[in-house]
VOVOSE-893537 format. One record per residue (C-alpha): x, y, z. Coordinates in steps of 0.05 Angstrom, whole numbers, plus 32768, in hexadecimal, padded with zeros to 4 digits. Example, Ala and Ser with C-alpha at 12.3 -4.5 7.8 and 13.67 -1.06 7.14 Angstrom:
BEGIN
((80F6 7FA6 809C)) ((8111 7FEB 808F)) 
//
This chain:
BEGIN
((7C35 7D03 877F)) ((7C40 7D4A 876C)) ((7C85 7D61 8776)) ((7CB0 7DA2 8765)) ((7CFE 7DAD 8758)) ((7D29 7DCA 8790)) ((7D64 7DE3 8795)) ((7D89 7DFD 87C9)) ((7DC3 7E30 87BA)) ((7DF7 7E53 87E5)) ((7DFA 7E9B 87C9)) ((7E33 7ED3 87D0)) ((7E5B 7E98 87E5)) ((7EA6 7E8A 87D3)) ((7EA1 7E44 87FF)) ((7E75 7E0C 8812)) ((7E49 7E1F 8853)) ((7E5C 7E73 8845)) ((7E2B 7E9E 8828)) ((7DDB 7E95 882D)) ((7DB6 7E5D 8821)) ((7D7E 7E66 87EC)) ((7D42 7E34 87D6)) ((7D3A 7E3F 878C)) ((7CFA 7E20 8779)) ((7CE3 7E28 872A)) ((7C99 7E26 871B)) ((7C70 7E12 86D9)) ((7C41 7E44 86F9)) ((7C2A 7E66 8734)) ((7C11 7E3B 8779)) ((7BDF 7E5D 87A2)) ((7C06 7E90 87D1)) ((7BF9 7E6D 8810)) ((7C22 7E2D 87F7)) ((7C52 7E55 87E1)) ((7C5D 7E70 881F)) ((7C52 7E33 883F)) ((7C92 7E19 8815)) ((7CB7 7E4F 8834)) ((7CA8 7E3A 8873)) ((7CBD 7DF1 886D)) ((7CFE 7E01 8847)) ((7D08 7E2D 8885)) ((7D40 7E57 8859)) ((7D49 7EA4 8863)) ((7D24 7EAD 881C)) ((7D06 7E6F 87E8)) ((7D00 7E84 87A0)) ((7CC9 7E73 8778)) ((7CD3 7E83 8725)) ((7C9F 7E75 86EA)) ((7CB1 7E7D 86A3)) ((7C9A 7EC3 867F)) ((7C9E 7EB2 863D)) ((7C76 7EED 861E)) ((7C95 7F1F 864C)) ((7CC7 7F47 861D)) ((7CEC 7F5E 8658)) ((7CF4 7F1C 8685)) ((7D01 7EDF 867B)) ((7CE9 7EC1 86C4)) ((7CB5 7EE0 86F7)) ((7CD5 7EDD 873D)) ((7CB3 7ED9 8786)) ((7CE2 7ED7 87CE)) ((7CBD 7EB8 880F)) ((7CE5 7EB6 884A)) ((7CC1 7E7E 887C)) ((7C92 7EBC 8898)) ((7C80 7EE9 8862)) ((7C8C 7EF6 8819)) ((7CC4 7F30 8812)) ((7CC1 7F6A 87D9)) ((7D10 7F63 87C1)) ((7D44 7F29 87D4)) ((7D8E 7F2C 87B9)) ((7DAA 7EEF 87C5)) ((7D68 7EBA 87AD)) ((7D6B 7EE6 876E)) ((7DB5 7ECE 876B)) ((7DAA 7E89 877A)) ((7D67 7E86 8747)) ((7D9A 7EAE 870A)) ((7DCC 7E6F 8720)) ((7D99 7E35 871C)) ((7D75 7E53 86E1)) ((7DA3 7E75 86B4)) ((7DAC 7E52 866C)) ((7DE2 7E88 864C)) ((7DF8 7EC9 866C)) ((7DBE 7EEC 868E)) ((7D7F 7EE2 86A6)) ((7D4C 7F14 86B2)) ((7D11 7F11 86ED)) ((7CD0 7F36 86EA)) ((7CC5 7F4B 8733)) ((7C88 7F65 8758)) ((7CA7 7FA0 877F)) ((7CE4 7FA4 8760)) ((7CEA 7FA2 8720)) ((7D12 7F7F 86F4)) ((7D4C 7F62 870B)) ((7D8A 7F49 86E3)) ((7DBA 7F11 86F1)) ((7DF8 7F06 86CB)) ((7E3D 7EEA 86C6)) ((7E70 7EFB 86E1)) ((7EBB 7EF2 86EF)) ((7EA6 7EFB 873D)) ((7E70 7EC1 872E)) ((7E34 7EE3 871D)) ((7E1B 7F31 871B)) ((7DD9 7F4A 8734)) ((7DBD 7F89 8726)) ((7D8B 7FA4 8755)) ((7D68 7FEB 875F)) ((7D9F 8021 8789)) ((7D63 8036 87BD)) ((7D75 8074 87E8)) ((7D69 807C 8830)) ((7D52 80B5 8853)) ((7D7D 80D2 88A3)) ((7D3F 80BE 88DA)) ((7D47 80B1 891D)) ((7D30 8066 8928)) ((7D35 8061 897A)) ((7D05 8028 897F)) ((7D2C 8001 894D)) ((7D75 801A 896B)) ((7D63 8006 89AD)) ((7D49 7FBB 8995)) ((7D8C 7FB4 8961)) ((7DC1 7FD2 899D)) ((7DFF 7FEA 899E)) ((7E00 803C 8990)) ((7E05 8047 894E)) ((7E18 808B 8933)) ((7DD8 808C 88FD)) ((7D9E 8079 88EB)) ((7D7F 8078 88A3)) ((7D3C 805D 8888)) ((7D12 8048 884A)) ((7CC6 804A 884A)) ((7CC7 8002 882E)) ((7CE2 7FE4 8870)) ((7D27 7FF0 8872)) ((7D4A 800C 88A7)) ((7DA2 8019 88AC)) ((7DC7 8023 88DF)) ((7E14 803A 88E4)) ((7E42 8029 8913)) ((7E8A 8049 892D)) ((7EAC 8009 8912)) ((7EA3 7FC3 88F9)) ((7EB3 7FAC 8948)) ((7E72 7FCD 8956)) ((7E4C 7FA7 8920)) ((7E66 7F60 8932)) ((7E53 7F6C 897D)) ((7E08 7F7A 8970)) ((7DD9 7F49 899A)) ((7D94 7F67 8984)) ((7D5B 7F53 89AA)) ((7D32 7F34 896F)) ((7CF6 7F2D 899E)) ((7CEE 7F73 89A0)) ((7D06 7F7F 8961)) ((7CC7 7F58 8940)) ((7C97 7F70 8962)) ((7CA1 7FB1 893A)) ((7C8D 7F94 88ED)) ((7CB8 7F75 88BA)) ((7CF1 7FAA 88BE)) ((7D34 7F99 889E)) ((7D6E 7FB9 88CB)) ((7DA8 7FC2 88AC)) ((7DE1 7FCC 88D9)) ((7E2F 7FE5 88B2)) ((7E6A 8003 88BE)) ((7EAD 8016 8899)) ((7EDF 7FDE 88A5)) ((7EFE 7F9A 8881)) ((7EE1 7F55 8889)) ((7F0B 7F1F 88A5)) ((7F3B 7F17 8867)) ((7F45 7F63 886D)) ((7F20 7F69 8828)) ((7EE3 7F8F 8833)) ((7ED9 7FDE 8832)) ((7E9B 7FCF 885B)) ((7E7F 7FA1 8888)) ((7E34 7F93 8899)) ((7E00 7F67 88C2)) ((7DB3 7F5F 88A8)) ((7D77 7F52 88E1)) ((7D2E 7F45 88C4)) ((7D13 7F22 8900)) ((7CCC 7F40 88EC)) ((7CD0 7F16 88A6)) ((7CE7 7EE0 88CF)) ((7D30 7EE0 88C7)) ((7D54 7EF6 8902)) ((7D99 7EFC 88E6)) ((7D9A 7EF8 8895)) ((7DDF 7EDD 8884)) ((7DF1 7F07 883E)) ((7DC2 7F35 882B)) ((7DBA 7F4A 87E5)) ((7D83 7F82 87EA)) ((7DA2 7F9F 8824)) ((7DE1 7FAA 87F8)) ((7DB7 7FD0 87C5)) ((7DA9 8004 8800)) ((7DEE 7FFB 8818)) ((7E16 800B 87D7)) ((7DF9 8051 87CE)) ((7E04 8061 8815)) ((7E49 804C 881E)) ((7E5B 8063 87D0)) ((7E44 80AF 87E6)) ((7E74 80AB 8826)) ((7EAF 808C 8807)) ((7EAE 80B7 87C7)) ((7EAE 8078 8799)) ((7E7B 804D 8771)) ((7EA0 8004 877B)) ((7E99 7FE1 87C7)) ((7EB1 7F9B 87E4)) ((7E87 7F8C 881A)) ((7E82 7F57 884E)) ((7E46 7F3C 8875)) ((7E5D 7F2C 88B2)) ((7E20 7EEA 88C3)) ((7E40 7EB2 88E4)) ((7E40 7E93 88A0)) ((7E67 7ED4 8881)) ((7E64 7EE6 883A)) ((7E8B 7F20 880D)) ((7E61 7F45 87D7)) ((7E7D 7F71 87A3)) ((7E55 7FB0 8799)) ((7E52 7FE2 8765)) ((7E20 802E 8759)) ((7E15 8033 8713)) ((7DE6 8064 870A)) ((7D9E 804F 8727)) ((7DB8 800A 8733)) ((7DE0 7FE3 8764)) ((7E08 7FA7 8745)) ((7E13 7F70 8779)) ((7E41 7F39 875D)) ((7E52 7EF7 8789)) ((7E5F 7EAE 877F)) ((7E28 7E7E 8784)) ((7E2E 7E2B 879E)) ((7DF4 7DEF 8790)) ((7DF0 7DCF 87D1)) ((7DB6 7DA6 87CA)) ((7D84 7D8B 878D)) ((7D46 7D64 8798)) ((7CFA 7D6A 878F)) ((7CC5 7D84 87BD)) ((7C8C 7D63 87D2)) ((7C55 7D8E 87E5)) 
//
């Protein structure tokens, strides 16, 4: 029988069970998208992975793919972590992606460093989405690819948030982004955040990578500096050093193997 290597890594995570859980799958080619995404589905993880070697791409070494178990996503931050950990052979790795790009991971003294597109959001009243997240936040931002922010008086505000995920899928595969100024538990964050994709079938991400590449150029104009610690505050938790330089947004994190077996589809 057929099978396929998996591995299942804990990325942006200092500790065992912290962070979020990431299928890394690596491919001799590509499977038809449907089993794929059926993959996805069974590993019922926030995002699965899927690589295949590029070896006459001068610019990449590995193509890259994300499927959460619903639908297959345009960026993810913390797979691209996890695949840079399972795949790297000496100290980078570069990933061809669809809608974003190329993406870089590295070493680090953190663990690892990603570097990801800085993406701008644009002020816009979002009262449908508001009124699904709750609480009142003081602003609303948004990104034509999806992406919608919200911030809040204080990180108090952010950890209280029940969102009614029913409603909130029923208006598309809309990441919400809810933040505020404030420390994480340890006291050693500058800002604190919680990630909803309930449309993309994730109700509550645990650490979001791509959010943090919207989240850095926000919170870097309103603090007046280029270097953030932040903290996603998921029930798993997990801290993510961020960084503008220029057009990009390096993310740097530590990364765990949790599991390694094959796949049998």
């Amino acid at each position: 029988m057929t099978s396929l290597p998996f591995v299942q890594v804990d990325a942006f995570a200092d500790a065992p069970f912290t962070g979020n859980p990431a299928a890394v799958m690596p491919l001799g080619q590509w499977l038809a998208d449907d089993v794929l995404q059926a993959i996805a589905a069974e590993n019922n993880l926030s995002e699965t992975a899927f690589t295949v070697p590029t070896p006459d791409d001068p610019d990449a070494d590995y193509a890259l793919r994300w499927f959460t178990p619903a639908v297959e996503v345009k960026l993810c931050g913390h797979a691209t972590l996890a695949s840079g950990h399972v795949l790297m052979e000496r100290d980078s790795v570069r990933f061809r992606t669809r809608h974003a790009g190329i993406l870089t991971v590295s070493r680090a003294e953190e663990g690892y460093a990603l570097s990801l597109p800085a993406w701008t959001m644009e002020p816009r009243p979002l009262p449908d989405l508001a009124a699904g997240l709750g609480g009142a936040p003081l602003e609303s931002h948004w990104r034509e690819e999806g992406y919608s922010l919200f911030l809040f008086p204080d990180a108090a505000a952010v950890r209280a948030l029940s969102p009614d995920f029913a409603r909130l899928k029923a208006l598309g595969d809309i990441m919400l982004i809810a933040t505020a100024a404030g420390a994480g538990p340890d006291g050693d964050s500058d800002i604190v955040s919680r990630v909803f994709v309930p449309g993309g079938g994730v109700d509550e991400d645990p650490v979001t990578g791509s959010a943090h590449g919207l989240l850095t150029p926000f919170w870097a104009e309103r603090l007046g500096r280029k270097r953030i610690s932040a903290y996603q505050a998921s029930a798993r938790g997990g801290r993510i050093g961020c960084a503008l330089e220029g057009d990009r947004v390096i993310l740097t994190g530590a990364c765990r193997t949790m599991i390694e077996g094959r796949f049998f589809p």
